[in-house]
C-alpha positions in Angstrom: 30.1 -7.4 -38.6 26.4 -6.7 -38.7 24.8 -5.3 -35.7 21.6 -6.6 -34.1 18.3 -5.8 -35.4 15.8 -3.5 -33.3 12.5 -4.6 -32.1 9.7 -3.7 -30.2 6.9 -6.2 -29.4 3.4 -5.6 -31.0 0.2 -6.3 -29.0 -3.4 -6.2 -30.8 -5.9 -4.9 -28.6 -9.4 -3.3 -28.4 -8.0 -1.0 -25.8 -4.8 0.5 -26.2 -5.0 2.7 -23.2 -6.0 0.3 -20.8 -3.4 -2.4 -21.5 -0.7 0.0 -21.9 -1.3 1.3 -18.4 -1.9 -2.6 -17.6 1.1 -3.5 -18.9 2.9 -0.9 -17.9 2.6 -1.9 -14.4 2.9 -6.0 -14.8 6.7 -5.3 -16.5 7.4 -2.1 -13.9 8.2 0.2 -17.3 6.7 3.7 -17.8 4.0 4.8 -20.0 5.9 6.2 -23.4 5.0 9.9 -23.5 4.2 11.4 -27.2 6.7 12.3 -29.0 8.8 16.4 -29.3 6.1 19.1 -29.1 3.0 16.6 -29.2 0.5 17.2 -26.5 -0.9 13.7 -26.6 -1.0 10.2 -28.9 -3.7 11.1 -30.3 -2.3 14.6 -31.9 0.8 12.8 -32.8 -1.2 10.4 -34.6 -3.5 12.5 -36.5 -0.1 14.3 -37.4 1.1 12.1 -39.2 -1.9 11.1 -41.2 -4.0 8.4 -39.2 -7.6 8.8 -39.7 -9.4 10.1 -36.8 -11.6 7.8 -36.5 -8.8 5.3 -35.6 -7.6 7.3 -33.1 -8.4 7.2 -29.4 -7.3 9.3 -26.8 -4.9 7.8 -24.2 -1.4 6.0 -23.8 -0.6 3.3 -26.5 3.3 2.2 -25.6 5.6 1.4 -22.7 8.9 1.9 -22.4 11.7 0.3 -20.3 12.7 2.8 -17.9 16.4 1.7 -17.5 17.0 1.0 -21.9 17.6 -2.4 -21.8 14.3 -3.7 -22.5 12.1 -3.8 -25.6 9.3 -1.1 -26.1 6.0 -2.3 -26.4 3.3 -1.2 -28.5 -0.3 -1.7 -28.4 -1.9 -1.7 -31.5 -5.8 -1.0 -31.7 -7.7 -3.2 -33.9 -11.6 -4.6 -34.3 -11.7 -7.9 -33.9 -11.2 -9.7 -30.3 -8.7 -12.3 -29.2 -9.9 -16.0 -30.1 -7.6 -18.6 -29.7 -4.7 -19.4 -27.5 -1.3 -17.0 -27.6 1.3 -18.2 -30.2 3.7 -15.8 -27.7 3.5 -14.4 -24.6 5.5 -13.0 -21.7 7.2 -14.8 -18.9 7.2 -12.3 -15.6 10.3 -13.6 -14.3 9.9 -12.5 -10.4 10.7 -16.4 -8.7 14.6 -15.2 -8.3 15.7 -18.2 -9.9 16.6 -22.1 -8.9 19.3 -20.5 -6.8 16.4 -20.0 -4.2 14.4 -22.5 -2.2 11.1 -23.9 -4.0 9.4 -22.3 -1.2 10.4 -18.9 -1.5 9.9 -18.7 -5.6 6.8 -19.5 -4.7 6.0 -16.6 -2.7 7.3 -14.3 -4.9 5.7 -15.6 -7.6 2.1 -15.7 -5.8 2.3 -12.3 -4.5 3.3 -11.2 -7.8 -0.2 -12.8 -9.4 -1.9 -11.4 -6.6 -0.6 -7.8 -7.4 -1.5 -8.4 -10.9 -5.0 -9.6 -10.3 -5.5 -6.5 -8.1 -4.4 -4.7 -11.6 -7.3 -6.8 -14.1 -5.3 -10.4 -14.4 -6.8 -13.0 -14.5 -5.0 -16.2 -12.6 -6.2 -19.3 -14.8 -3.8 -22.1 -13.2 -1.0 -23.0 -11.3 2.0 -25.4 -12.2 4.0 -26.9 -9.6 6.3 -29.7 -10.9 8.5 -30.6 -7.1 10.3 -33.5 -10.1 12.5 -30.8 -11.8 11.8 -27.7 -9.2 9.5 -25.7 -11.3 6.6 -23.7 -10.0 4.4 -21.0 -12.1 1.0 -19.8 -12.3 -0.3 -19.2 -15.8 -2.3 -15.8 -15.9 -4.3 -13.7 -18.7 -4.3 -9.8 -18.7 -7.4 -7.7 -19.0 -7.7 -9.0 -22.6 -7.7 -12.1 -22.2 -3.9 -13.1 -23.6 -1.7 -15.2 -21.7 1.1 -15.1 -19.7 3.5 -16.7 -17.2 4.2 -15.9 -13.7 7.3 -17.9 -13.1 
């Protein structure tokens, strides 16, 4: 019996720092803290070979607080975002179709307007009453999209 394969999830970004931190608080996990005796990312990183002037100073992972959840890396590079996500994240904060329409709907507008507050951008809202389905589509501080269902 094989086990499972690892995985964290890989963002490209201009800004490590800032979507880390970003990120961070859209998926309620905690900045990742350099590893052993490592004062800072960018120590750790020129440890270990990475030229310096690919290194920035600030937070560049998240990490699920309770284990269960992937880590999440943000991974600097030069060019920008340019056409639509092939993946993105689903914030699921609704509570499920065991709830009234109603109140997914408040949870999940509150939720966009705490994420706004943080950078987000909200580009459009979905409600489908036909097969109970409300979202609102959103983009973080880079521009790349994701669902507030």
């Amino acid at each position: 019996m094989s086990l499972p394969t690892s995985f964290q999830v890989v963002i490209d970004c201009a800004d490590p720092d800032r979507l880390a931190r970003f990120w961070a608080l859209a998926l309620r996990y905690d900045l990742e803290e350099p590893p052993g005796e490592f004062g800072s990312w960018k120590e750790y990183w020129l440890s270990v070979g990475v030229p310096e002037d690919e290194v920035e100073e600030g937070y560049d992972s998240i990490i699920d607080p309770t284990g269960a959840g992937p880590r999440v890396w943000f991974q600097q590079v030069p060019e920008t975002k340019s056409i639509k996500n092939r993946l993105h994240f689903d914030l699921l904060v609704g509570g499920g179709r065991t709830l009234p329409i109603e109140e997914r709907m408040e949870r999940v507008i509150a939720e966009a307007e705490r994420l706004v507050e943080a950078g987000a951008t909200e580009r459009h809202r979905k409600h489908s009453p036909e097969v109970d389905h409300f979202f609102i589509g959103m983009a973080d501080p880079e521009g790349n999209e994701f669902d507030i269902v």
